[in-house]
N, C-alpha and C positions, 0 to 999 in steps of 0.2 A: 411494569406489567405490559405486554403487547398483546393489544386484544385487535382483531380481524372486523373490519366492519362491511366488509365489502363481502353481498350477496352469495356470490358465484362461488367465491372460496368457503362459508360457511358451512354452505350446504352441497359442496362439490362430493363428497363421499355418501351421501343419504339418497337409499333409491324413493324415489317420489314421484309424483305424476303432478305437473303443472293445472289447476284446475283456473285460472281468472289470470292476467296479466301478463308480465314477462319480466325474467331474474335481470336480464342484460344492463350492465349498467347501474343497477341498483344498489344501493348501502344502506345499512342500519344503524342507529342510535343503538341497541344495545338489545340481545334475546333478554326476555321476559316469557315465565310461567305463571307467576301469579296474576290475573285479571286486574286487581286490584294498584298494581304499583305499573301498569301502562303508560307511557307518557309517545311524545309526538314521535314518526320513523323510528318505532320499537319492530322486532320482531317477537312475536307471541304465539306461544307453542301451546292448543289446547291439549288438557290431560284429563282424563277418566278417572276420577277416583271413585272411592269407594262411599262417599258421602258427596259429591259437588263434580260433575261433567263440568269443567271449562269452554267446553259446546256450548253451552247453552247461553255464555256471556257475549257471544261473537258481535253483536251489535253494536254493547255498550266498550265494548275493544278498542272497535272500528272509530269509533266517535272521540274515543280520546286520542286517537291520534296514530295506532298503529299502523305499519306499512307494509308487514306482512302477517300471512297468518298462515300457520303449518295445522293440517287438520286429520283427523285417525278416519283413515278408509272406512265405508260403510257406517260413519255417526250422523244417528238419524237426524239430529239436530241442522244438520246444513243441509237437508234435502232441500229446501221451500227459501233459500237465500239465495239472496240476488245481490253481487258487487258491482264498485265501481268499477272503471276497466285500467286504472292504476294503483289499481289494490290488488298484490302477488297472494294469490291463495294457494299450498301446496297441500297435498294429500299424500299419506305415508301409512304405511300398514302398522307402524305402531309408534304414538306419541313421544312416550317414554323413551324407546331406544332413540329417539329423533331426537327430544334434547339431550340423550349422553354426546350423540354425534357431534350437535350441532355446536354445543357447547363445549367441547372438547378443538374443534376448529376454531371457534373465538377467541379462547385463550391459548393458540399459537400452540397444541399439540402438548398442553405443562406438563400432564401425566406422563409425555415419555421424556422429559429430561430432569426424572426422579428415583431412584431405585425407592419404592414404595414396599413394607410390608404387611401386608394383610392376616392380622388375627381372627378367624373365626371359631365358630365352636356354640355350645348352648350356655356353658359357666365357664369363668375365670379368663374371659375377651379383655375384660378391663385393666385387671391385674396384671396377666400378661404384655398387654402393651406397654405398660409403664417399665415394667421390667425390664422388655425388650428396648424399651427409649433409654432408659438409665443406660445400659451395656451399651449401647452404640455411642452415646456422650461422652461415656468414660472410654472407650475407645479412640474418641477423637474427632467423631463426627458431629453436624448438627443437626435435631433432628427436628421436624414438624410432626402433630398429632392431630388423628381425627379418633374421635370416638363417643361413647356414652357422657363422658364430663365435657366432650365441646369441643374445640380445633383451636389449638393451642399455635402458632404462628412466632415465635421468636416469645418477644413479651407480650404479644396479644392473645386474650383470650375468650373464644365466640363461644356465648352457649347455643345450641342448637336443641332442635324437638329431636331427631332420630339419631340413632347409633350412629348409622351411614346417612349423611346428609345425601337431600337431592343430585344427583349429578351435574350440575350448572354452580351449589357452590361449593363444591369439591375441587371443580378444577378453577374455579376461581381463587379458591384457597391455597391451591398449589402455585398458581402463578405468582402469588404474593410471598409463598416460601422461596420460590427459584428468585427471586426479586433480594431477598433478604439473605443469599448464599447457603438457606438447605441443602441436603444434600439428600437427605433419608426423612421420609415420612414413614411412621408405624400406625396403619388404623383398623379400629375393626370392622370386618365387614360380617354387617347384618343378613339373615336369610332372606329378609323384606328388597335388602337392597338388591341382591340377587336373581329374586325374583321378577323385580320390577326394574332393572335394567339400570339400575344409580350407579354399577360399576364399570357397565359396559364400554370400552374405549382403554381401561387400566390392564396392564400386564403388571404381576406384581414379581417381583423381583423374589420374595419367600411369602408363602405361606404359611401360616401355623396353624394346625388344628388340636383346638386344646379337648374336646369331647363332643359327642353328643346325644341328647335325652327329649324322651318327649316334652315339648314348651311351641308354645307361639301357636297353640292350637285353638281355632274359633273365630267368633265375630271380628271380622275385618283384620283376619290374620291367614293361617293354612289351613284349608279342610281336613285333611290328617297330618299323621306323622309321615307320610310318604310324599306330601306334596313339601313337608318341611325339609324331610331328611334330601329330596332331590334338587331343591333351591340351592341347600348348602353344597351341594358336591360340585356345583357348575362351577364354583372356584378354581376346580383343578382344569379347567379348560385357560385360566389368563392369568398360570404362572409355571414360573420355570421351575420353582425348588420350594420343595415342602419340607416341612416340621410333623412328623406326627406323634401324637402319642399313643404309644401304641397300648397302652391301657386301655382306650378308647372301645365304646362298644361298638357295633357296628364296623371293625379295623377292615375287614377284609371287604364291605363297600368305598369305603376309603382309601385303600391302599389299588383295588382295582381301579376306582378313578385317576389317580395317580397314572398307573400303568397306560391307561387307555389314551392320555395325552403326554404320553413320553417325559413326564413330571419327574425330573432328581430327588428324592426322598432321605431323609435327616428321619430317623426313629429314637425319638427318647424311650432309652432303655436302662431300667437298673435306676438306681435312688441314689442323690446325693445329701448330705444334711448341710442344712444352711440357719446359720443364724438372723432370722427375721423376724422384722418389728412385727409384722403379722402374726397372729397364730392360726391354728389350723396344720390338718395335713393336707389338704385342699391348695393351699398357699404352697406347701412343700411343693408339690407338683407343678401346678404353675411354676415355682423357681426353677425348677431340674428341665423345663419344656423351654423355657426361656434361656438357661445353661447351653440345651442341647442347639440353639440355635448359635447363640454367642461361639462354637464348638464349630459350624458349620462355618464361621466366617473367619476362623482360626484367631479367635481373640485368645487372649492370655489368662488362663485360671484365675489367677489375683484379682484380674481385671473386672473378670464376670464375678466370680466371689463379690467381691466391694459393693458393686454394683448392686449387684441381689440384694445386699444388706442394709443397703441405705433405701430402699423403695419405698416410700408411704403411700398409700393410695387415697386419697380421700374418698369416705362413706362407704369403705369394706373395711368393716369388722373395726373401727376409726374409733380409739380410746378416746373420748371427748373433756370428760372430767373424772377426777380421781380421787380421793379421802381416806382416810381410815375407818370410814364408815362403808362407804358405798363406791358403786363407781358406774357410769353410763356410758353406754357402747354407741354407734349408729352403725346399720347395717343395711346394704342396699335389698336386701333379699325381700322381694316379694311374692313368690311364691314356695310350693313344698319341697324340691327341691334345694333351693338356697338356704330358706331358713332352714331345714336339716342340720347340713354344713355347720350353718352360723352356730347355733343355736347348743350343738353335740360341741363343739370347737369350745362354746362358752361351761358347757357341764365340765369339760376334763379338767379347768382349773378349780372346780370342788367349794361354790360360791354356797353360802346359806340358803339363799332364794337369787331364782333367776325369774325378773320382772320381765313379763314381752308386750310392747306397744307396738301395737299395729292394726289396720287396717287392709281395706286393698281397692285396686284402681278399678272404678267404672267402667261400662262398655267393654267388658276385658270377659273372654271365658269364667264361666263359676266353679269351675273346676278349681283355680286358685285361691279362690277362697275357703271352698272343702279341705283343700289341701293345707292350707295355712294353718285353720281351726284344726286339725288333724295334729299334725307337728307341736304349733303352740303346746297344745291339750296335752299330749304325752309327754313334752321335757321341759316346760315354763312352770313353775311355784303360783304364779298370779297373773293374769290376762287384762291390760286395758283396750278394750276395743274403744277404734278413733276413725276418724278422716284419712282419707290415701289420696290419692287422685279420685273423685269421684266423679268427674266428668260430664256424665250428664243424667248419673242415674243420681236418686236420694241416698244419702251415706247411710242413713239408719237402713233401709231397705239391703246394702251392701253387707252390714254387722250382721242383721236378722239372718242371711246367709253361713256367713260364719260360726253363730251361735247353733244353728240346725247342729255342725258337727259337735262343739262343745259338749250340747246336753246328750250326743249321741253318745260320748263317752262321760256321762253321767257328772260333769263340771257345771256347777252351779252359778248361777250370778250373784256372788255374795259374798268377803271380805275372807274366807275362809278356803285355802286351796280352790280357788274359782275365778269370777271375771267380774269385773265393773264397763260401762258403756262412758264414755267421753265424747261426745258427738265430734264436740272440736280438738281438733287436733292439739293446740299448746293445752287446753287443760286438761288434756290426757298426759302430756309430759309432766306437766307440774303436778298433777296428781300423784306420780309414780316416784317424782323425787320427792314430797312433801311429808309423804306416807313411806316412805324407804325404811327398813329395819338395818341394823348393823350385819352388814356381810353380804346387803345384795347387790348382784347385777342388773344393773336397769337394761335392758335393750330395745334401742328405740330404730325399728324395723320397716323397710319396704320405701322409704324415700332416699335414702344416703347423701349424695351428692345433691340432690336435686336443688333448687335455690326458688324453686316455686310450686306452686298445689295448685291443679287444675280442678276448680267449682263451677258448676252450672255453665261451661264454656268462658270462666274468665281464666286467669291464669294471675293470682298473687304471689305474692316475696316469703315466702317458706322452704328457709333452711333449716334442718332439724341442728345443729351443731350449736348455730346462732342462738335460735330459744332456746334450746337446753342450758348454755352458758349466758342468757338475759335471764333465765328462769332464778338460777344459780347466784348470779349478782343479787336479785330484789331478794332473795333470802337470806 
């Protein structure tokens, strides 16, 4: 990995205004955004979030030892500071764009010696990537992943908080791919990251657009669907060749953004059937959008075929255990949209009773928990409401949410076509498999993948796969 430590070259592409010192001559131990992991000749980039200004740490920075400090124009926090006069202070109209820069020069430019593709969309980001990773392997390539389940690197594999990692280790991630003979990364890219400039510095080589629907709307997310739907479209400004699907609602903002940056366009059109471990016509689609791109790169039908049919995704729609009795699903769907999907996908095989566990995440709009209770309420036999991410609100306070829609469509809390409350999450699962009747589906909803449950700001080791299969064992 060849990383830049020398001043002048870091930040040689970033318009900025000198505010304390002088670049000439200078080097860095290494960029740093988090306050917290500072060490001595760091450069430190503060950021503006939405819960924590890195403004406001500038002192205790300075003390651990950093040697430069990149600061966002007009943050009232540095009005009333006073540096040493070998301390590089820079000021730049936006942080964020400053570390995709800045960091994209540290690591020696990785992003452009990658053909990267970018899946976005509201559903089937995930699925799709895999897809699109499988067809390019089985073509002959090798490929690196960023996304929802982590940044997958050869054998290494990083869990991460966001879809789209910060941009600092994105391109560190990459540099580690080009290091190990990548050739092709497939990731998705988030509306958040888009937004907030995590991709800014990447040309992607294809895009794919698998849909998109109103989500990500509220607290510390988009003000509407128009600040959503315009986040997503800035994609077709840093890539040459699109995927789309032209089912897609909204096609014709889509396909104009296309236009408006001289964007090559690949339109999945018309249905293929594919044999997959998945079920779902949901999945169909995804496959035929993933087809149509394998299609764009002139792979070989058999090739894509195989490929399509060997895809598992972990924690969509993810058979875990199975019996002549019963059988339990995990499913990532946390909201009414997903669970829909999931849930109609689970009725067409014609199950006795379809069990749904689930909960939902904290701090999050309450529209998905209406949403949830809605869905559940119409096509679930039995409800256990549980734990989701609850983050920093009370879990029972999150259910009491949930239950408003239940009883709005007259489901009762009680043993009988209705719902039971499990505050914690495994005794919601063990409840569900303990009490199983012959013929049901259990479906255990809204964490899938995830390998930890965020409580009161901690973050513990919950995989739903794992309990359900420890739960399984002790019985």
């Amino acid at each position: 990995m060849t990383l830049i430590h020398s001043l002048d070259k870091i930040i040689n592409k970033l318009d900025y205004k000198l505010l304390n010192g002088d670049t000439s001559g200078v080097t860095i131990n290494s960029v740093v955004y988090d306050s917290r992991l500072v060490k001595s000749s760091d450069l430190f980039i503060c950021l503006n979030g939405s819960r924590f200004d890195s403004h406001t740490v500038i002192k205790d920075v300075v003390a651990k030892g950093a040697k430069v400090i990149v600061v966002e124009d007009g943050n009232k926090n540095i009005e009333n500071l006073t540096f040493d006069s070998d301390l590089v202070v820079i000021s730049t109209k936006n942080t964020r764009e400053a570390l995709s820069i800045i960091s994209k020069a540290y690591f020696d430019n990785s992003p452009d010696k990658l053909k990267i593709v970018g899946v976005t969309g509201t559903k089937g980001k995930t699925t799709t990537s895999f897809m699109i990773k499988n067809i390019l392997e089985a073509s002959g390539h090798k490929v690196g992943m960023v996304g929802t389940i982590g940044i997958f690197i050869g054998e290494e594999h990083i869990l991460t908080d966001n879809t789209t990692p910060e941009s600092y280790v994105l391109y560190e991630s990459f540099a580690k791919m080009i290091d190990i003979g990548i050739d092709y990364v497939v990731m998705e890219v988030s509306s958040q990251s888009l937004k907030y400039n995590r991709v800014d510095g990447i040309t992607f080589e294809y895009v794919v657009w698998t849909n998109i629907a109103p989500e990500h709307i509220g607290e510390n997310e988009h003000t509407d669907f128009e600040d959503y739907i315009c986040s997503k479209l800035k994609i077709f400004s840093k890539c040459k060749n699109a995927v789309i699907n032209s089912d897609t609602e909204y096609y014709d903002r889509v396909i104009d953004a296309c236009k408006k940056n001289n964007v090559k366009v690949f339109e999945k059109k018309g249905r293929k059937g594919f044999n997959l471990t998945m079920p779902g016509e949901y999945n169909v689609d995804n496959a035929n959008l993933a087809y149509t791109f394998g299609k764009a790169l002139s792979i070989d039908d058999a090739v894509i075929t195989k490929a399509l049919e060997n895809t598992v995704v972990p924690g969509r729609c993810e058979l875990v255990y199975k019996n002549d009795d019963f059988k339990v699903i995990v499913d990532f769907s946390y909201e009414n949209n997903g669970a829909l999907k999931f849930l109609n996908t689970i009725r067409e095989e014609n199950p006795k009773r379809v069990v749904a566990v689930f909960g939902c995440g904290g701090n999050r709009s309450k529209d998905r928990r209406y949403g949830m209770g809605e869905v559940a309420g119409k096509l679930a036999d039995f409800i256990v409401l549980t734990a989701d991410n609850s983050r920093f609100e009370k879990t029972i306070d999150i259910i009491a949410d949930i239950e408003t829609t239940l009883t709005k469509y007259k489901i009762k809390n009680d043993l009988e076509r209705g719902y039971i409350i499990r505050e914690d999450r495994r005794e919601a699962i063990e409840y569900a498999i303990k009490n199983h009747k012959k013929g049901d589906v259990i479906c255990v909803m809204g964490k899938g993948h995830e390998p930890l449950m965020e409580m009161n700001g901690e973050k513990i080791r919950f995989l739903d796969r794992e309990v359900i299969l420890d739960i399984i064992d002790e019985l």
